[in-house]
C-alpha positions as CSV (number, residue, x, y, z in Angstrom):
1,X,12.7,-15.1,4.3
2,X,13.0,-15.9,8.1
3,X,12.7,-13.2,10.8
4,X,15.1,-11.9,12.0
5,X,15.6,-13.2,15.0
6,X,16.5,-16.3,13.5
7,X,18.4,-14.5,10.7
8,X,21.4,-13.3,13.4
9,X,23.2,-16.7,14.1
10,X,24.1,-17.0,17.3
11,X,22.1,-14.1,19.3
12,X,19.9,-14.2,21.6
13,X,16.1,-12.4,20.2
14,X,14.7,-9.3,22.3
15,X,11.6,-9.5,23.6
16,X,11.1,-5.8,22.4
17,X,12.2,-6.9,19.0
18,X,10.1,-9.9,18.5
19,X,6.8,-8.1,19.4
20,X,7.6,-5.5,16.9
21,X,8.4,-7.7,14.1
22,X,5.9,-7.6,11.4
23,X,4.0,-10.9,9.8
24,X,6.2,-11.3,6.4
25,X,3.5,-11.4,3.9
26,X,5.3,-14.2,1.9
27,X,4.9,-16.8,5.0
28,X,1.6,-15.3,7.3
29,X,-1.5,-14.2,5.5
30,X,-4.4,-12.3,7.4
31,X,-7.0,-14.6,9.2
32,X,-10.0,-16.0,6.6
33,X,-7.3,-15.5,3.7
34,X,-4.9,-18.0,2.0
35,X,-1.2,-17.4,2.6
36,X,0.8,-16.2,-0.6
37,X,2.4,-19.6,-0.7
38,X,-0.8,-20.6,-1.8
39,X,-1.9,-18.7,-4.3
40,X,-2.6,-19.1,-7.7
41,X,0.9,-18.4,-9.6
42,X,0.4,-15.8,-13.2
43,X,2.8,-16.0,-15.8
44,X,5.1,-12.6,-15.9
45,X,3.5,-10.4,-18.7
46,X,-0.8,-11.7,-18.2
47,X,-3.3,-9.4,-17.0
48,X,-5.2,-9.3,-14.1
49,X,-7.7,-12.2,-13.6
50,X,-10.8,-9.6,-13.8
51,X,-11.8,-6.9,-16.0
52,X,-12.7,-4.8,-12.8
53,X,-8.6,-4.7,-12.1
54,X,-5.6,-5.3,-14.6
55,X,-2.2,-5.9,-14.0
56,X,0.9,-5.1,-15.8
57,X,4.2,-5.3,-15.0
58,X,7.2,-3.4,-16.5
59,X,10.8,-2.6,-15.0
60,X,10.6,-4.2,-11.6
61,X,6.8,-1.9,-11.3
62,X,3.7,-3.8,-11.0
63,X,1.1,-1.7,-11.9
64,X,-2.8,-2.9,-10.3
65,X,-5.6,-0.4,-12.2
66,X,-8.9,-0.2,-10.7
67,X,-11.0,-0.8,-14.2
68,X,-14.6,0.5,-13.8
69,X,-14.0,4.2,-15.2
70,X,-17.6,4.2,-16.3
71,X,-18.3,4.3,-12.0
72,X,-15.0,6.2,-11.5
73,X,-13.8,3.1,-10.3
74,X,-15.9,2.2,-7.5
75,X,-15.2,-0.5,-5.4
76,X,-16.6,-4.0,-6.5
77,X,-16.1,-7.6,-5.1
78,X,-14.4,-8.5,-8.5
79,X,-12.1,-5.9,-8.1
80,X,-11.5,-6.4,-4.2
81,X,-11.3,-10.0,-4.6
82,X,-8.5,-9.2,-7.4
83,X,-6.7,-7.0,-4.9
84,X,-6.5,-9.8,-2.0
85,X,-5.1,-12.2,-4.6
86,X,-2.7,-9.8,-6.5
87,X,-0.7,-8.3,-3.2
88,X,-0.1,-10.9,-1.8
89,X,1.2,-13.0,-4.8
90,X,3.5,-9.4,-5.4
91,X,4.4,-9.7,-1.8
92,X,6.8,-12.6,-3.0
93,X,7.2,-11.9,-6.8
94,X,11.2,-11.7,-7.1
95,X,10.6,-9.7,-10.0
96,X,8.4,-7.3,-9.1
97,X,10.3,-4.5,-6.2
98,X,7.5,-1.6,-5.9
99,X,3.6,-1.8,-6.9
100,X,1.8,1.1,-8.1
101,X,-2.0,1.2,-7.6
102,X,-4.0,3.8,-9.9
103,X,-7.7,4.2,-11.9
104,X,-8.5,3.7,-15.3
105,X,-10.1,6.7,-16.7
106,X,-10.5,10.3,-15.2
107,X,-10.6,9.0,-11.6
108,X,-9.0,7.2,-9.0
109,X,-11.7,5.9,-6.9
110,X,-15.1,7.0,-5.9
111,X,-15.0,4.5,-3.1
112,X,-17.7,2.2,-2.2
113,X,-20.7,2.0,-5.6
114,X,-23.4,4.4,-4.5
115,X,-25.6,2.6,-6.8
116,X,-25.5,-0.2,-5.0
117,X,-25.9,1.1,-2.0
118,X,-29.4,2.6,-3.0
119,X,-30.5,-0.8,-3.9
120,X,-28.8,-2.6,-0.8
121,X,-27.1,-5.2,-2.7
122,X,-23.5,-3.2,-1.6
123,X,-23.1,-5.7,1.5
124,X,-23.4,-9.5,1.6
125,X,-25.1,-11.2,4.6
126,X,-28.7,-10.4,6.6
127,X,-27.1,-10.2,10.1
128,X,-24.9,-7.5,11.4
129,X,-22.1,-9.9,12.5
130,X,-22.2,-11.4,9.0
131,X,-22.0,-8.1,6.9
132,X,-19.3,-6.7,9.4
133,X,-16.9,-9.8,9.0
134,X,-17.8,-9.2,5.0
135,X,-16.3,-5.9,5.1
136,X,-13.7,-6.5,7.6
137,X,-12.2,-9.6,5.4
138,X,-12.3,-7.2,2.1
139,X,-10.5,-4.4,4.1
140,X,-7.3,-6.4,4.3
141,X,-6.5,-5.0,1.0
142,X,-5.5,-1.8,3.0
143,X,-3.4,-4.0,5.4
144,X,-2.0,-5.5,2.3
145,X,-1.1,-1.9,1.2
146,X,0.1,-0.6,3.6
147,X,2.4,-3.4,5.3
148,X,3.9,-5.3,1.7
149,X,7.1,-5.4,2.1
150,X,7.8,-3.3,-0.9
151,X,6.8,0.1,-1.9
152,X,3.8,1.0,-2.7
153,X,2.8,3.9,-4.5
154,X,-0.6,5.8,-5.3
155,X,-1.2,7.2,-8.9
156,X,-3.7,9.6,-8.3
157,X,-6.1,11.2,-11.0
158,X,-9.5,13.2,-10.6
159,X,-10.9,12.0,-7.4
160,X,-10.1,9.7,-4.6
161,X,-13.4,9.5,-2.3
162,X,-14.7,7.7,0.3
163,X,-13.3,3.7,0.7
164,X,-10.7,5.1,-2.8
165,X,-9.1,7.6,-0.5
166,X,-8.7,4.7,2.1
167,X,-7.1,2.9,0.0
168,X,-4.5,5.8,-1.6
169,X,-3.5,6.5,2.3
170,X,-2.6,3.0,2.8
171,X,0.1,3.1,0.1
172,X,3.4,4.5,1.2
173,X,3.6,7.4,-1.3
174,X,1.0,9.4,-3.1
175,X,1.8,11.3,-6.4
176,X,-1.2,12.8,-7.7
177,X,-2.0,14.7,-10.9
178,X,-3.1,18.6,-10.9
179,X,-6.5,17.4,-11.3
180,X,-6.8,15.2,-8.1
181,X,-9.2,15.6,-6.0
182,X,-9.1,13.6,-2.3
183,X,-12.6,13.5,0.3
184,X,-13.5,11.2,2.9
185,X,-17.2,11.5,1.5
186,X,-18.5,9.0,4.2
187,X,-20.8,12.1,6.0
188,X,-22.4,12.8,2.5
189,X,-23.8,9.2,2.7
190,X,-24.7,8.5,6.3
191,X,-21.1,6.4,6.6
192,X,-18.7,6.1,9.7
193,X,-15.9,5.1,7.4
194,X,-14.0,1.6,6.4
195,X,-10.4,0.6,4.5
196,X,-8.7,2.4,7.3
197,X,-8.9,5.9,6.6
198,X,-9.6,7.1,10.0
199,X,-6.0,5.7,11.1
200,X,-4.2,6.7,8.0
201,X,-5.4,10.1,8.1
202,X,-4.8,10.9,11.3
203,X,-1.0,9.7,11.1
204,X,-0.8,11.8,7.9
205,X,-2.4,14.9,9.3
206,X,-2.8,14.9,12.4
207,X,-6.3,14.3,14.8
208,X,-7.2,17.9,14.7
209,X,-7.4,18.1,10.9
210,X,-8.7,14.4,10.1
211,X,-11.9,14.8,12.4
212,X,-12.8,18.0,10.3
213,X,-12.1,16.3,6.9
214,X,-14.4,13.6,8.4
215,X,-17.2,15.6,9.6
216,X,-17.3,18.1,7.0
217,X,-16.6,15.7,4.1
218,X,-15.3,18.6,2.0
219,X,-13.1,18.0,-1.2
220,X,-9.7,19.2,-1.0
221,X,-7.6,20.1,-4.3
222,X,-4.0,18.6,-5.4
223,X,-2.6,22.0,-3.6
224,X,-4.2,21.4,-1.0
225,X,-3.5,17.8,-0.3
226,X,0.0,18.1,-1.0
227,X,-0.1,21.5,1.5
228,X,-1.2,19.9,4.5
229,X,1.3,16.1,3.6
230,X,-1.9,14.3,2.0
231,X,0.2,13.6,-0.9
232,X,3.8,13.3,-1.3
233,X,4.0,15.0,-4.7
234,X,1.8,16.9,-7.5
235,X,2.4,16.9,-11.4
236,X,0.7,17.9,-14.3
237,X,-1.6,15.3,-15.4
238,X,0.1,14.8,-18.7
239,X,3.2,14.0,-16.9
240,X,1.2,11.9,-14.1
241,X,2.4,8.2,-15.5
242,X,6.1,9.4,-16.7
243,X,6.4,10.7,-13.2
244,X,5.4,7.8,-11.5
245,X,6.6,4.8,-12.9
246,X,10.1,6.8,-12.8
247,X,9.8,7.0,-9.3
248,X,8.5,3.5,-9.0
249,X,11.0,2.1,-11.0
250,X,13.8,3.7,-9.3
251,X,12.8,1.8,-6.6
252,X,12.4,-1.3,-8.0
253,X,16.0,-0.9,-8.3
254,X,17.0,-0.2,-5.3
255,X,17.7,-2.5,-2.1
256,X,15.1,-4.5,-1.8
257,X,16.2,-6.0,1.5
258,X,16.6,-2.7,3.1
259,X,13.5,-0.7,2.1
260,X,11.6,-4.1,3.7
261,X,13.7,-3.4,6.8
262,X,13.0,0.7,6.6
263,X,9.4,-0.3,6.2
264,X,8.9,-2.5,9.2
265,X,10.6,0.2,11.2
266,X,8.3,3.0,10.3
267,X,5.3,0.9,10.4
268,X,6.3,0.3,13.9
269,X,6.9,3.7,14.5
270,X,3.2,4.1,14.8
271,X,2.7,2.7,17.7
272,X,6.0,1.5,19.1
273,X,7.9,3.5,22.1
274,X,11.9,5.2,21.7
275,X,13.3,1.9,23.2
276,X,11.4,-0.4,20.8
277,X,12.3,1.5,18.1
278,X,16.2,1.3,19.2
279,X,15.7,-2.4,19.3
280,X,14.2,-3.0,16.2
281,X,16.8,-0.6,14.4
282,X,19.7,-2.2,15.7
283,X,18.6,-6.3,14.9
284,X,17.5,-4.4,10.9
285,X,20.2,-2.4,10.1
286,X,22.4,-5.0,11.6
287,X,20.9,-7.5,9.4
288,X,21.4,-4.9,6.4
289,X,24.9,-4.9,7.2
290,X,25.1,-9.0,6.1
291,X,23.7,-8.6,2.8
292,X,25.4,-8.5,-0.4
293,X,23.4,-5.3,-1.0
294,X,24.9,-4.1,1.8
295,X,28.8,-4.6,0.6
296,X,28.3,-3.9,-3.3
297,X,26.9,-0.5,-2.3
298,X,29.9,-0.2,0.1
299,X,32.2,-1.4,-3.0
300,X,30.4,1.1,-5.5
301,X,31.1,4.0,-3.1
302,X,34.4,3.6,-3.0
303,X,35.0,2.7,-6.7
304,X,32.8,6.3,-7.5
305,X,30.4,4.1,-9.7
306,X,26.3,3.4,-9.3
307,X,25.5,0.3,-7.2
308,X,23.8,-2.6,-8.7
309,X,21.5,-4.2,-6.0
310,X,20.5,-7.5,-6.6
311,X,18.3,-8.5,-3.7
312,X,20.8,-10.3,-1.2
């Protein structure tokens, strides 16, 4: 996919517009990181290429489980390593259209591996530069996350701590089971924070609430979470994967082109002023308005009958 920019022939590209465009995953990867283009292709169907994450994919849904349920999933280079290799390969998998990120087990994620940390093996390097640029390349999986230019959805059961809860804010959605429980943790072990929960949060709940969960560290319930728009939805934990993958699934069916287009304008939302945001609405939905998405659904309407999207 080109921008879009060079997707409207024949019109001249705002200035307002182009600074607002987002990287597309498929053509830019993050600095220190190979572009999707060049990573190593999986056959449809095989698992994940570590035990510490698998990867299935059914009806349009890629599914990524964090596999260390013995550690409640905590955070490992195997399993961050697999992440930085799986989203962006999903990024431009024409058969994949949403990715659902969950935790084997009875949690989500516990975040970074206390254990580790205790022994000060959690962090490769000896010099502060080295073991921040460490972190800071792993932490594109949040990026990854939260900018893909498909849904993403968190799958949340038991807890989601620390780096975990990081990484279920980045996701677009979060539908959590009635046992979820969500903390930033960081406080309890001497930690500022990392994955990009500090920003997350505070566009979730606001500044006021984010520095208390932050400084007290305390554990908030599904209720809760889902009270103060932590989480999108709540369901009984028997129903948690049923629930999920239908949601997931009904997107994987839906346009494709447009949810990209919906997602770069509320990822610019963020930041981006009124008149940005008019300019980037008009060049997207604009560009919407050339796809054959865009007519069949037009066509379906009128002929009282479900659209069948197709990607173009």
């Amino acid at each position: 996919m080109v921008l879009v920019g060079t997707e409207m022939a024949g019109a001249a590209r705002t200035d307002s517009a182009a600074t607002l465009m987002a990287p597309d995953a498929a053509t830019i990867g993050p600095k220190g990181m190979m572009r999707a283009s060049q990573q190593r292709r999986r056959p449809r169907g095989e698992n994940a290429m570590s035990d510490d994450l698998l990867e299935t994919v059914k009806d349009g849904v890629a599914m990524l489980t964090l596999n260390r349920p013995e550690r409640l999933n905590a955070m490992s280079t195997a399993m961050l390593d697999g992440l930085l290799e799986a989203l962006p390969r999903l990024a431009e998998d024409s058969n994949v259209g949403a990715v659902v990120i969950t935790g084997a087990g009875r949690g989500f994620c516990a975040g970074g591996d206390v254990k580790a940390m205790a022994e000060g093996t959690e962090m490769a390097g000896t010099t502060l530069e080295e073991r921040a640029q460490g972190l800071r390349a792993r932490m594109e999986v949040s990026r990854w996350l939260h900018e893909l230019p498909k849904p993403t959805i968190a799958m949340v059961r038991g807890a989601a701590a620390g780096a975990g809860l990081s990484l279920a804010l980045a996701c677009d959605l979060r539908i959590a089971s009635d046992t979820a429980r969500f903390g930033t943790a960081f406080a309890r072990v001497g930690y500022s924070g990392d994955f990009g929960g500090s920003f997350f949060l505070t566009q979730l709940v606001g500044t006021a609430k984010a520095r208390e969960l932050y400084y007290t560290a305390d554990l908030l319930d599904a209720q809760q979470a889902v009270g103060i728009g932590l989480v999108n939805r709540v369901v009984a934990d028997a129903r948690l994967e049923e629930e999920t993958h239908t949601l997931a699934a009904r997107l994987a069916k839906g346009p494709r082109i447009a949810y990209r287009y919906m997602k770069r304008n509320l990822n610019a939302a963020e930041t981006a002023s009124l008149n940005e945001m008019l300019d980037l609405e008009a060049w997207h939905h604009t560009r919407c308005g050339m796809t054959e998405d865009h007519r069949e659904a037009t066509k379906a309407f009128v002929d009282k009958r479900e659209p069948v999207f197709r990607g173009r």
